[in-house]
Each structure stands twice: as structure tokens, then as C-alpha cells.
N, C-alpha and C positions, 0 to 999 in steps of 0.2 A: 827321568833319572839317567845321567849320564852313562852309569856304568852297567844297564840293562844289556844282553847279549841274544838272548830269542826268546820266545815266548814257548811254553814245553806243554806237551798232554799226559794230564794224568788222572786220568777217568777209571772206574768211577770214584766219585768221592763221594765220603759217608761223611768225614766229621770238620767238613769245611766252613763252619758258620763263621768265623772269623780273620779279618783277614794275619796271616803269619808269616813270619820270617827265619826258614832255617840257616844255619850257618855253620861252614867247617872251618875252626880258626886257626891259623898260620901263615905264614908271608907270605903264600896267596891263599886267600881265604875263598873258599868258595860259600856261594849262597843262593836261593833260590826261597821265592818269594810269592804266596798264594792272595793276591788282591782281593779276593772275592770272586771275580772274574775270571779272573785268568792266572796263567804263571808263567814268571820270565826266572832268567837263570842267569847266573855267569861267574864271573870272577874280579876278584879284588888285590892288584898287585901291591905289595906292603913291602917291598924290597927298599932298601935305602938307597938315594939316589947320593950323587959323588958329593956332595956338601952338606950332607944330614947331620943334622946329628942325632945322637941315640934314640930319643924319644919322637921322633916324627913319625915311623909308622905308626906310632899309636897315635899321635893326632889327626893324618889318612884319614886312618882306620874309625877315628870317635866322628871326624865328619862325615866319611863314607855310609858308617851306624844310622847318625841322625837324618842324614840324605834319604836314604831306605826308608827309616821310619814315620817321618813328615811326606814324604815323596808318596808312598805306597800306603800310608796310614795302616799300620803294621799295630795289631794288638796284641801277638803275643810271639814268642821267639824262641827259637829252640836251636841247641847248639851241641857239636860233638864234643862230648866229655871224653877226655884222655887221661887217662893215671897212668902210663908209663909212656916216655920219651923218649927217645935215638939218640941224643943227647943233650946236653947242659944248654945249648942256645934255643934250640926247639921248646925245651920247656920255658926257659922265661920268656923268649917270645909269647908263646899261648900261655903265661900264666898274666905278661901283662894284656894281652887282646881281654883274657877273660875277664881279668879286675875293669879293664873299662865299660867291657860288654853289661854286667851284672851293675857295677856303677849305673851307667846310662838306664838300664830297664828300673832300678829302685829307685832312680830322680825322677822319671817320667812315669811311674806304676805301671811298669809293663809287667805282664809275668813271664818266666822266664825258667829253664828247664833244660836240664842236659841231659843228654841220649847216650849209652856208654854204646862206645864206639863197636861191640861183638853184638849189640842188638841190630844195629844200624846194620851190618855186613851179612848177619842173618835174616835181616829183613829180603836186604837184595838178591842173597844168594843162595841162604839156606842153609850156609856153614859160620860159623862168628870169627873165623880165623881167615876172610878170603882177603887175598889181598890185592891191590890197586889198579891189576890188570884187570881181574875178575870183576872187578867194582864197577870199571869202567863197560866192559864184556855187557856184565847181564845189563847195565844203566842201555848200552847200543840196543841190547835183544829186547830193551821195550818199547823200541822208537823213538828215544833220545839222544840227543847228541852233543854229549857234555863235552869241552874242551881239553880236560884232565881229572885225574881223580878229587880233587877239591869241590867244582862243581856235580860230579858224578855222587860224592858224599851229601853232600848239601841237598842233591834231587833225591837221593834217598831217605833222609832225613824228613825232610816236605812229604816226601809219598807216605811212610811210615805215621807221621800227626797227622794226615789226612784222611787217612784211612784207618786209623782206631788201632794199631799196630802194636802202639805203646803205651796202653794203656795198664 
């Protein structure tokens, strides 16, 4: 897969039987990804280049999806769920990533599950209000080394379904 960035440790794991795909969705979306094997991380830029037009990051984005999914044979997915936004473009951004995300997993019967985003940050840090430095901070203090908060969410997300978190 093209847009693999390293491979990450996240031992032990209890509820790793399948392989899964987290994902934090916005114009760069981060993701991170448990083969079975192993786990790679990184990130997926969704910005619009100078001749786009509107709907291309979500094209990206549905092949960057299917790439992961066929690439990495991905059976189930999980993604930060957001109810509140910073503003008007951020949300339809992530409300169209999301309609294709959830599209793609019911074409292909994947299942598929959202994380609200104060579990996720409690998971990492023990408070559900921390934010992005902090995200990043404790993702460092466990011997990761995420690029920016996007992948830092996404490795949190992974760690949390793998380890029985969110159940």
C-alpha cells in the first residue's frame, strides 16, 4: 500500500482476531491499521489540489478506503465519530468522508463503528477533553511516533479495539 508510513507496537493485544482499520476522518485523515500481523500507520492528505473540483477528495479518499481494504484485507473499521465541529466546512467535509466510509463498509459487508471522539482521548490520556498536543504527548510516551494528531487519533483508536477498550 502506497500510503503505509511505519509499522507501530502495540502489545499486548487481547482482542486482535481480525484484521481492522481505524480511522480519524478529515482532510488529512489519519489511519492505522492491524493486519493480523502487525501495524502500520500514517496519514492520508485530502486537501484539494489547484484544478479539483469539489468532490475529488472524496474520490482520494473512496480509493485510498478500497486500497486499505483489499491491500491490507481489512474486516472491520472503526472511525472517530464527531458531533460537534469548528466549523461549517469541517463538518461537511467529515460528513461527506463519513457517507462514503459507511457506503463502502455496507457495499462490501464490512462492519463498521464509530468511537465518540471523549472515549478515544480517555482512552489515551485519562481525561475526554485532552487535546491534540496531549494526544500526541501520551501517543510519544508509549513509543510512537505519529506524524500529527490525525495519525496519533487513529493509533488510539486501533489501541482502544484492540485491547477490549470499547466494549
Amino acid at each position: 500500500m502506497r500510503s503505509v508510513r511505519k509499522v507501530v507496537d502495540l502489545t499486548p493485544m487481547t482482542h486482535a482476531s481480525s484484521p481492522t482499520l481505524a480511522l480519524d476522518l478529515g482532510t488529512t485523515t489519519g489511519w492505522a491499521a492491524w493486519t493480523g500481523s502487525h501495524i502500520a500507520s500514517g496519514t492520508w492528505d485530502l486537501r484539494p489540489r489547484r484544478f479539483d473540483g469539489g468532490g475529488m477528495r472524496f474520490v482520494r479518499f473512496a480509493s485510498l478506503l478500497r486500497e486499505a481494504v483489499e491491500g491490507l484485507t481489512i474486516a472491520r473499521v472503526y472511525y472517530e465519530e464527531v458531533r460537534a465541529h469548528a466549523g461549517t466546512d469541517a463538518a461537511h467535509i467529515y460528513g461527506g468522508l463519513w457517507a462514503h466510509l459507511t457506503a463502502f463498509c455496507e457495499a462490501e459487508s464490512i462492519p463498521y463503528a464509530g468511537v465518540p471522539v471523549g472515549s478515544i482521548k480517555r482512552h489515551a490520556t485519562g481525561k475526554g477533553n485532552a487535546n491534540k498536543e496531549q494526544m500526541i504527548a501520551a501517543a510519544r510516551d508509549r513509543g510512537w511516533d505519529p506524524s500529527d494528531d490525525n495519525e496519533a487519533d487513529a493509533l488510539w483508536i486501533l489501541d482502544a479495539v484492540l485491547h477490549g477498550a470499547l466494549t
